[in-house]
LOTORVO-307066 format. One record per residue (C-alpha): residue in three letters; x, y, z. Coordinates in steps of 0.5 Angstrom, whole numbers, plus 500, padded with zeros to 3 digits. Example, Ala and Ser with C-alpha at 12.3 -4.5 7.8 and 13.67 -1.06 7.14 Angstrom:
   residuo   east   north    up
       ALA    525     491   516
       SER    527     498   514
# end
This chain:
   residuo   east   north    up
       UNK    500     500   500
       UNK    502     507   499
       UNK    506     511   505
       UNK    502     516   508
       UNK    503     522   513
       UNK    498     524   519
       UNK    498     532   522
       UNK    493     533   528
       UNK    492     539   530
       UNK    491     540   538
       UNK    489     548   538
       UNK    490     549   545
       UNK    495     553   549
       UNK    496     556   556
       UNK    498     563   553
       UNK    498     566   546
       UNK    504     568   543
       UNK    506     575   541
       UNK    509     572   535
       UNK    504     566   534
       UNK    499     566   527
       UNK    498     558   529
       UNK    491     556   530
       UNK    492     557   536
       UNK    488     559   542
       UNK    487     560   550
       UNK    482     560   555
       UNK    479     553   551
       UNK    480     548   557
       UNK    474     546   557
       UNK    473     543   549
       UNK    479     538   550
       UNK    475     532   551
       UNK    470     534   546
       UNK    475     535   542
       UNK    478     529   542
       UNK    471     526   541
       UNK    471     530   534
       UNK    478     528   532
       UNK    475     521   533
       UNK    469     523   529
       UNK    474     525   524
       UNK    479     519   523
       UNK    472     514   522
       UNK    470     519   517
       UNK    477     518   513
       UNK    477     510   515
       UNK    477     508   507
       UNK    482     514   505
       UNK    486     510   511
       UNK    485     503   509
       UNK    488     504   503
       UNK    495     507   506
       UNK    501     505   510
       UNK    501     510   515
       UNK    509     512   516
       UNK    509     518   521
       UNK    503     521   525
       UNK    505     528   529
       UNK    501     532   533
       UNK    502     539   532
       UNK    499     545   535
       UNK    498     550   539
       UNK    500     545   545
       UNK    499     537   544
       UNK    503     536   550
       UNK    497     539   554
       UNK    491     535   551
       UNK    490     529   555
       UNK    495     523   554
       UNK    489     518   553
       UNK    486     523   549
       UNK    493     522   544
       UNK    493     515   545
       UNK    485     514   543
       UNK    487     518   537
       UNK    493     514   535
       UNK    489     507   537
       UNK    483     510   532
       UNK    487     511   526
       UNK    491     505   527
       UNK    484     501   527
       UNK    483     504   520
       UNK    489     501   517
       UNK    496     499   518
       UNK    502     502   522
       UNK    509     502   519
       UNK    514     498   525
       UNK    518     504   524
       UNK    513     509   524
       UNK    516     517   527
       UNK    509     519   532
       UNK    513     525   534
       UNK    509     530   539
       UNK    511     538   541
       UNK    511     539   547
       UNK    512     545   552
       UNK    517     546   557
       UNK    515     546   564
       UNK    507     543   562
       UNK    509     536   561
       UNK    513     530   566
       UNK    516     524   566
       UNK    510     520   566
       UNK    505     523   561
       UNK    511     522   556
       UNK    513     514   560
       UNK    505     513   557
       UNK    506     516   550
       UNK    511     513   549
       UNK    508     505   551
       UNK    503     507   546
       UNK    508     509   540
       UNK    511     515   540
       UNK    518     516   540
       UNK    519     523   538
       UNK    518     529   542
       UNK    520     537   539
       UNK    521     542   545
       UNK    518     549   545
       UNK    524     552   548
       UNK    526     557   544
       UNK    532     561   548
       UNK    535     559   554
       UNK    535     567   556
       UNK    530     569   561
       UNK    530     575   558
       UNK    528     574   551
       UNK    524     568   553
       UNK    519     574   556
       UNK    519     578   550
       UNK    517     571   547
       UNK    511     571   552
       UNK    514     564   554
       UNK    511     562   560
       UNK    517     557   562
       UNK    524     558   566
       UNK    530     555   563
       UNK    531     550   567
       UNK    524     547   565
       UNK    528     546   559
       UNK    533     541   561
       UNK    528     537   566
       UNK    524     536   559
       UNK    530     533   556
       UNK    531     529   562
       UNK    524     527   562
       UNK    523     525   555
       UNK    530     521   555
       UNK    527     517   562
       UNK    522     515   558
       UNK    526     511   554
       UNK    523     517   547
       UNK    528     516   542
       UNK    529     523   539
       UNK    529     530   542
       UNK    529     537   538
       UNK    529     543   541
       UNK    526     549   538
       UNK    530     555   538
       UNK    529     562   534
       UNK    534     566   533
       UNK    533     575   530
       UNK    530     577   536
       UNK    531     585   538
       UNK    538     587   540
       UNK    540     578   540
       UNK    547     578   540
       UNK    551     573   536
       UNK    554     572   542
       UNK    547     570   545
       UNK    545     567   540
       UNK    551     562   540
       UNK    550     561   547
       UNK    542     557   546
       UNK    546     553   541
       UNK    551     551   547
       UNK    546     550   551
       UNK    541     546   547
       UNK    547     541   544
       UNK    550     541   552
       UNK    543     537   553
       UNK    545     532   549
       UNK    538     533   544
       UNK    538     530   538
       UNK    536     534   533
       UNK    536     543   533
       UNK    530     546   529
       UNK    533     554   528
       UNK    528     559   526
       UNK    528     566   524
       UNK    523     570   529
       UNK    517     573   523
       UNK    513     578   524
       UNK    506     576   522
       UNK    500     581   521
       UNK    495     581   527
       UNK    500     578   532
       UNK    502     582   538
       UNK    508     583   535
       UNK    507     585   528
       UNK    502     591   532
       UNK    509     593   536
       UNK    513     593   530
       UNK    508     597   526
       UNK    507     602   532
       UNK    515     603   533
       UNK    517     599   539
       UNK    520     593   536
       UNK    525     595   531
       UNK    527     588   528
       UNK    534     586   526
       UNK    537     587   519
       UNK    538     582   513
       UNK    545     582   515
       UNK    545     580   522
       UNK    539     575   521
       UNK    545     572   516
       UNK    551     572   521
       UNK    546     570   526
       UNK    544     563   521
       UNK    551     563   519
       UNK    553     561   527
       UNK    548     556   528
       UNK    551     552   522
       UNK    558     553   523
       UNK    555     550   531
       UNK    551     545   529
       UNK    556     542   524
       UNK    562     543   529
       UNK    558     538   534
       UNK    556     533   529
       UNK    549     536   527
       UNK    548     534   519
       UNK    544     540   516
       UNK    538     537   511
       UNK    534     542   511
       UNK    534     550   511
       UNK    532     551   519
       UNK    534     544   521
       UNK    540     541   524
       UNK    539     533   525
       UNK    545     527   530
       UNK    546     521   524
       UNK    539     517   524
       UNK    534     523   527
       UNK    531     527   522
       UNK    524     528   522
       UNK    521     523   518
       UNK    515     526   517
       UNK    516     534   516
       UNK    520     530   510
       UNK    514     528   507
       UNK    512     536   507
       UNK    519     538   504
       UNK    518     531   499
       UNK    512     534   496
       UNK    509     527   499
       UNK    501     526   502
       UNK    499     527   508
       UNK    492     528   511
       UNK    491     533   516
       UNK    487     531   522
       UNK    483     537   527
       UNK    481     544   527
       UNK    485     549   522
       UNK    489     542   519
       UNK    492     543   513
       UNK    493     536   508
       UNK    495     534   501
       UNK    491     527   499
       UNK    490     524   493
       UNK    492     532   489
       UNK    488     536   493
       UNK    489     541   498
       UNK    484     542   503
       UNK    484     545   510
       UNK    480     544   516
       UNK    474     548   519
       UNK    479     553   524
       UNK    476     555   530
       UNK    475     549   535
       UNK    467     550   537
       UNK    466     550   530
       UNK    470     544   528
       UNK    468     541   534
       UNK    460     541   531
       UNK    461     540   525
       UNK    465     533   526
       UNK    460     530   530
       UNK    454     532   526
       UNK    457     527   520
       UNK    458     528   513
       UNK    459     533   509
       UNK    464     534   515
       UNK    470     538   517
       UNK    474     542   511
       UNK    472     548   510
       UNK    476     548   503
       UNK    479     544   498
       UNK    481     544   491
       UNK    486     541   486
       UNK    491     546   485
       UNK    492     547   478
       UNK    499     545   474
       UNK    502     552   475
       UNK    500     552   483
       UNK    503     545   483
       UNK    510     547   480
       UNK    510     552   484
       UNK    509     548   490
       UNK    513     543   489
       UNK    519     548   488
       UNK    517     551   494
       UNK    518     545   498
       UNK    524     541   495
       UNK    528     547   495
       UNK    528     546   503
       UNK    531     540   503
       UNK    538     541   502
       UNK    540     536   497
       UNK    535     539   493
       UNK    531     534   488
       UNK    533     531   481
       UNK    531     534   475
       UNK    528     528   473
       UNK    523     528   479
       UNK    521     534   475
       UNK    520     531   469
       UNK    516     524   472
       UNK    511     529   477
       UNK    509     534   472
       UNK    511     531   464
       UNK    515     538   463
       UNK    523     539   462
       UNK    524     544   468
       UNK    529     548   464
       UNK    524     549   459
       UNK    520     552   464
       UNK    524     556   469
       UNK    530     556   465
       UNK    530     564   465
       UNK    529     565   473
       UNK    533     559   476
       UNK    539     561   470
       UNK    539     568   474
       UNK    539     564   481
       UNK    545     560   478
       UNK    549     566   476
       UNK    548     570   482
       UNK    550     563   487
       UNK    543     562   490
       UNK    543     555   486
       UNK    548     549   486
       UNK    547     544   479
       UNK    550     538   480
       UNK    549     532   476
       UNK    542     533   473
       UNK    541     536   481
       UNK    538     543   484
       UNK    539     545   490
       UNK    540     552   494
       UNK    546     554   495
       UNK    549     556   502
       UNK    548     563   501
       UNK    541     561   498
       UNK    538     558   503
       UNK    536     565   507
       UNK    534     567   500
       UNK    529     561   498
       UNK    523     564   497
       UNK    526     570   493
       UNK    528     564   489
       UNK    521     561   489
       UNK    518     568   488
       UNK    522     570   481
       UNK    519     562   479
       UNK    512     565   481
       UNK    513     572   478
       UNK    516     568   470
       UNK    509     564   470
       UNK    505     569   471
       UNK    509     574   466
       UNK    509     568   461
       UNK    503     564   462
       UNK    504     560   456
       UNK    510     557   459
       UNK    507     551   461
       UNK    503     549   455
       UNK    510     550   451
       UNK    513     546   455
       UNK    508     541   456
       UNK    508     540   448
       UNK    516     541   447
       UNK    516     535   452
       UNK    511     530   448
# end
């Protein structure tokens, strides 16, 4: 059977962010066990979509899964297991918060399957942990690290995010240190964004914050590199930094342009070539999931070939071994140098993009760049929207 990823999505948080635009939501304690009931809902509803499929990875994202009950999880994962076959090998992987989540709980999801867990710490300054609003001591960090490993979970990430008003390099270098002295498993590195209609996005927009410069962001990343690698941490994507055999599976099926259903409020899946994305808001999805059919997606469509290319280059650019050209040639019957050969020969000039052996990758100094080597794909489609239909007949 055909491999599939499965995304829950566990909305709930103790605190909303600043700089969160998740689907994500405080002060909703009180849905969780109806919530569960609706996930359940929900995977009954995708039995034979499941049952034709290998589940390879489950993660449960959020807002906060660590706060949802673990037998709610466990539930959830035994429901889909009930509808089809999970690999032995398979990644269940669960984000976690510091400070919210003991030995215990995890000694319980880890009978059940899990075997990864990706810590929110963020920073490992208190400073900047409150400009973050993150509600955890740094200490905590290093008590869920030990818990995680207590309860026999085989691999660790820590998240961290770096570009913070003011951050130093020297600070910056020093969450690094900290995390690896943990002894983690895999480093995710995130530039901090500011995303329209969050706390942050209103400061900076006001003047109170102002956010660092491109330069800085590409000294702060080019010592997150140097730091990881030095400490053995093999870089395969554009943010994420694994120890040999602890990449992420499942975020691999995104960056792989691999299907996947996404399971809860505001889940996002690609099935079958569609997309679709769930109902957003908990209550709304709670109802609609157990009324039944018509369901829970708020919207899905086919995307059309123009959106596909762009999507899939979108995401195989993340990786850093990049993608063969005959990948491109195999999932869209198109020559990719007949249709982006103008934008990825000016990336190529300009050192952003490697081509070697019939491969695309970015380059290193590509990789805090890629979505202005994406944008020029998109701005050439749509300035020449023959292109596609020229390559498809050049291609038969």
């Amino acid at each position: 059977m055909n491999p599939l990823a499965v995304y829950v999505h566990i909305p709930f948080c103790t605190v909303k962010c600043g700089y969160c635009d998740f689907n994500a939501y405080a002060g909703l304690d009180g849905l969780k066990r109806s919530y569960r009931d609706a996930l359940l809902a929900e995977i009954a509803g995708r039995r034979n979509d499941l049952s034709r499929h290998t589940v390879t990875s489950i993660a449960f994202g959020g807002g906060t899964p660590g706060e949802q009950p673990a037998e709610d999880l466990i539930a959830v994962i035994d429901a889909i297991r009930d509808c089809t076959g999970i690999a032995s090998d398979a990644e269940i992987s669960i984000e976690v918060n510091p400070g919210t989540t003991v030995e215990p709980y995890l000694r319980a999801l880890q009978s059940a399957g899990v075997n990864r867990v990706s810590i929110g710490a963020q920073s490992f300054d208190a400073q900047e942990l409150q400009f973050l609003d993150r509600i955890h001591s740094v200490q905590a960090i290093g008590a869920t690290v030990l818990s995680a490993r207590r309860a026999n979970i085989e691999s660790v990430n820590i998240d961290l995010i770096f570009g913070l008003p003011g951050q130093t390099p020297r600070q910056w270098e020093a969450n690094l240190e900290h995390a690896l002295g943990l002894g983690v498993d895999h480093v995710s590195a995130y530039a901090l964004t500011v995303e329209e209609g969050t706390r942050l996005g209103h400061r900076v927009s006001a003047g109170e914050v102002e956010m660092p410069s491109e330069d800085i962001l590409a000294d702060l990343y080019g010592i997150a590199t140097a730091t990881l690698e030095q400490a053995g941490f093999h870089q395969y994507e554009i943010s994420n930094w694994a120890a040999t055999g602890h990449q992420s599976r499942h975020n691999r099926t995104y960056w792989e342009y691999g299907e996947y259903l996404g399971l809860g409020a505001g889940a996002h899946g690609f099935f079958e070539e569609e997309r679709y994305e769930n109902i957003a808001h908990p209550r709304q999805y709670i109802t609609a999931a157990l009324a039944g059919p018509p369901g829970v997606i708020a919207e899905a469509y086919h995307p059309d070939r123009a959106t596909a290319v762009i999507d899939f280059l979108a995401l195989r650019l993340r990786l850093l071994e990049g993608f063969p050209l005959a990948e491109f040639k195999r999932r869209f019957g198109l020559d990719i140098d007949t249709v982006f050969g103008e934008p990825l020969g000016r990336a190529l000039d300009a050192g952003l993009l490697n081509y070697h052996d019939r491969r695309l990758a970015l380059s290193q100094s590509g990789h805090l760049l890629h979505g202005e080597v994406v944008a020029q794909c998109l701005a050439y489609l749509r300035s020449h929207p023959g292109v596609l239909d020229g390559a498809a007949a050049a291609a038969r």
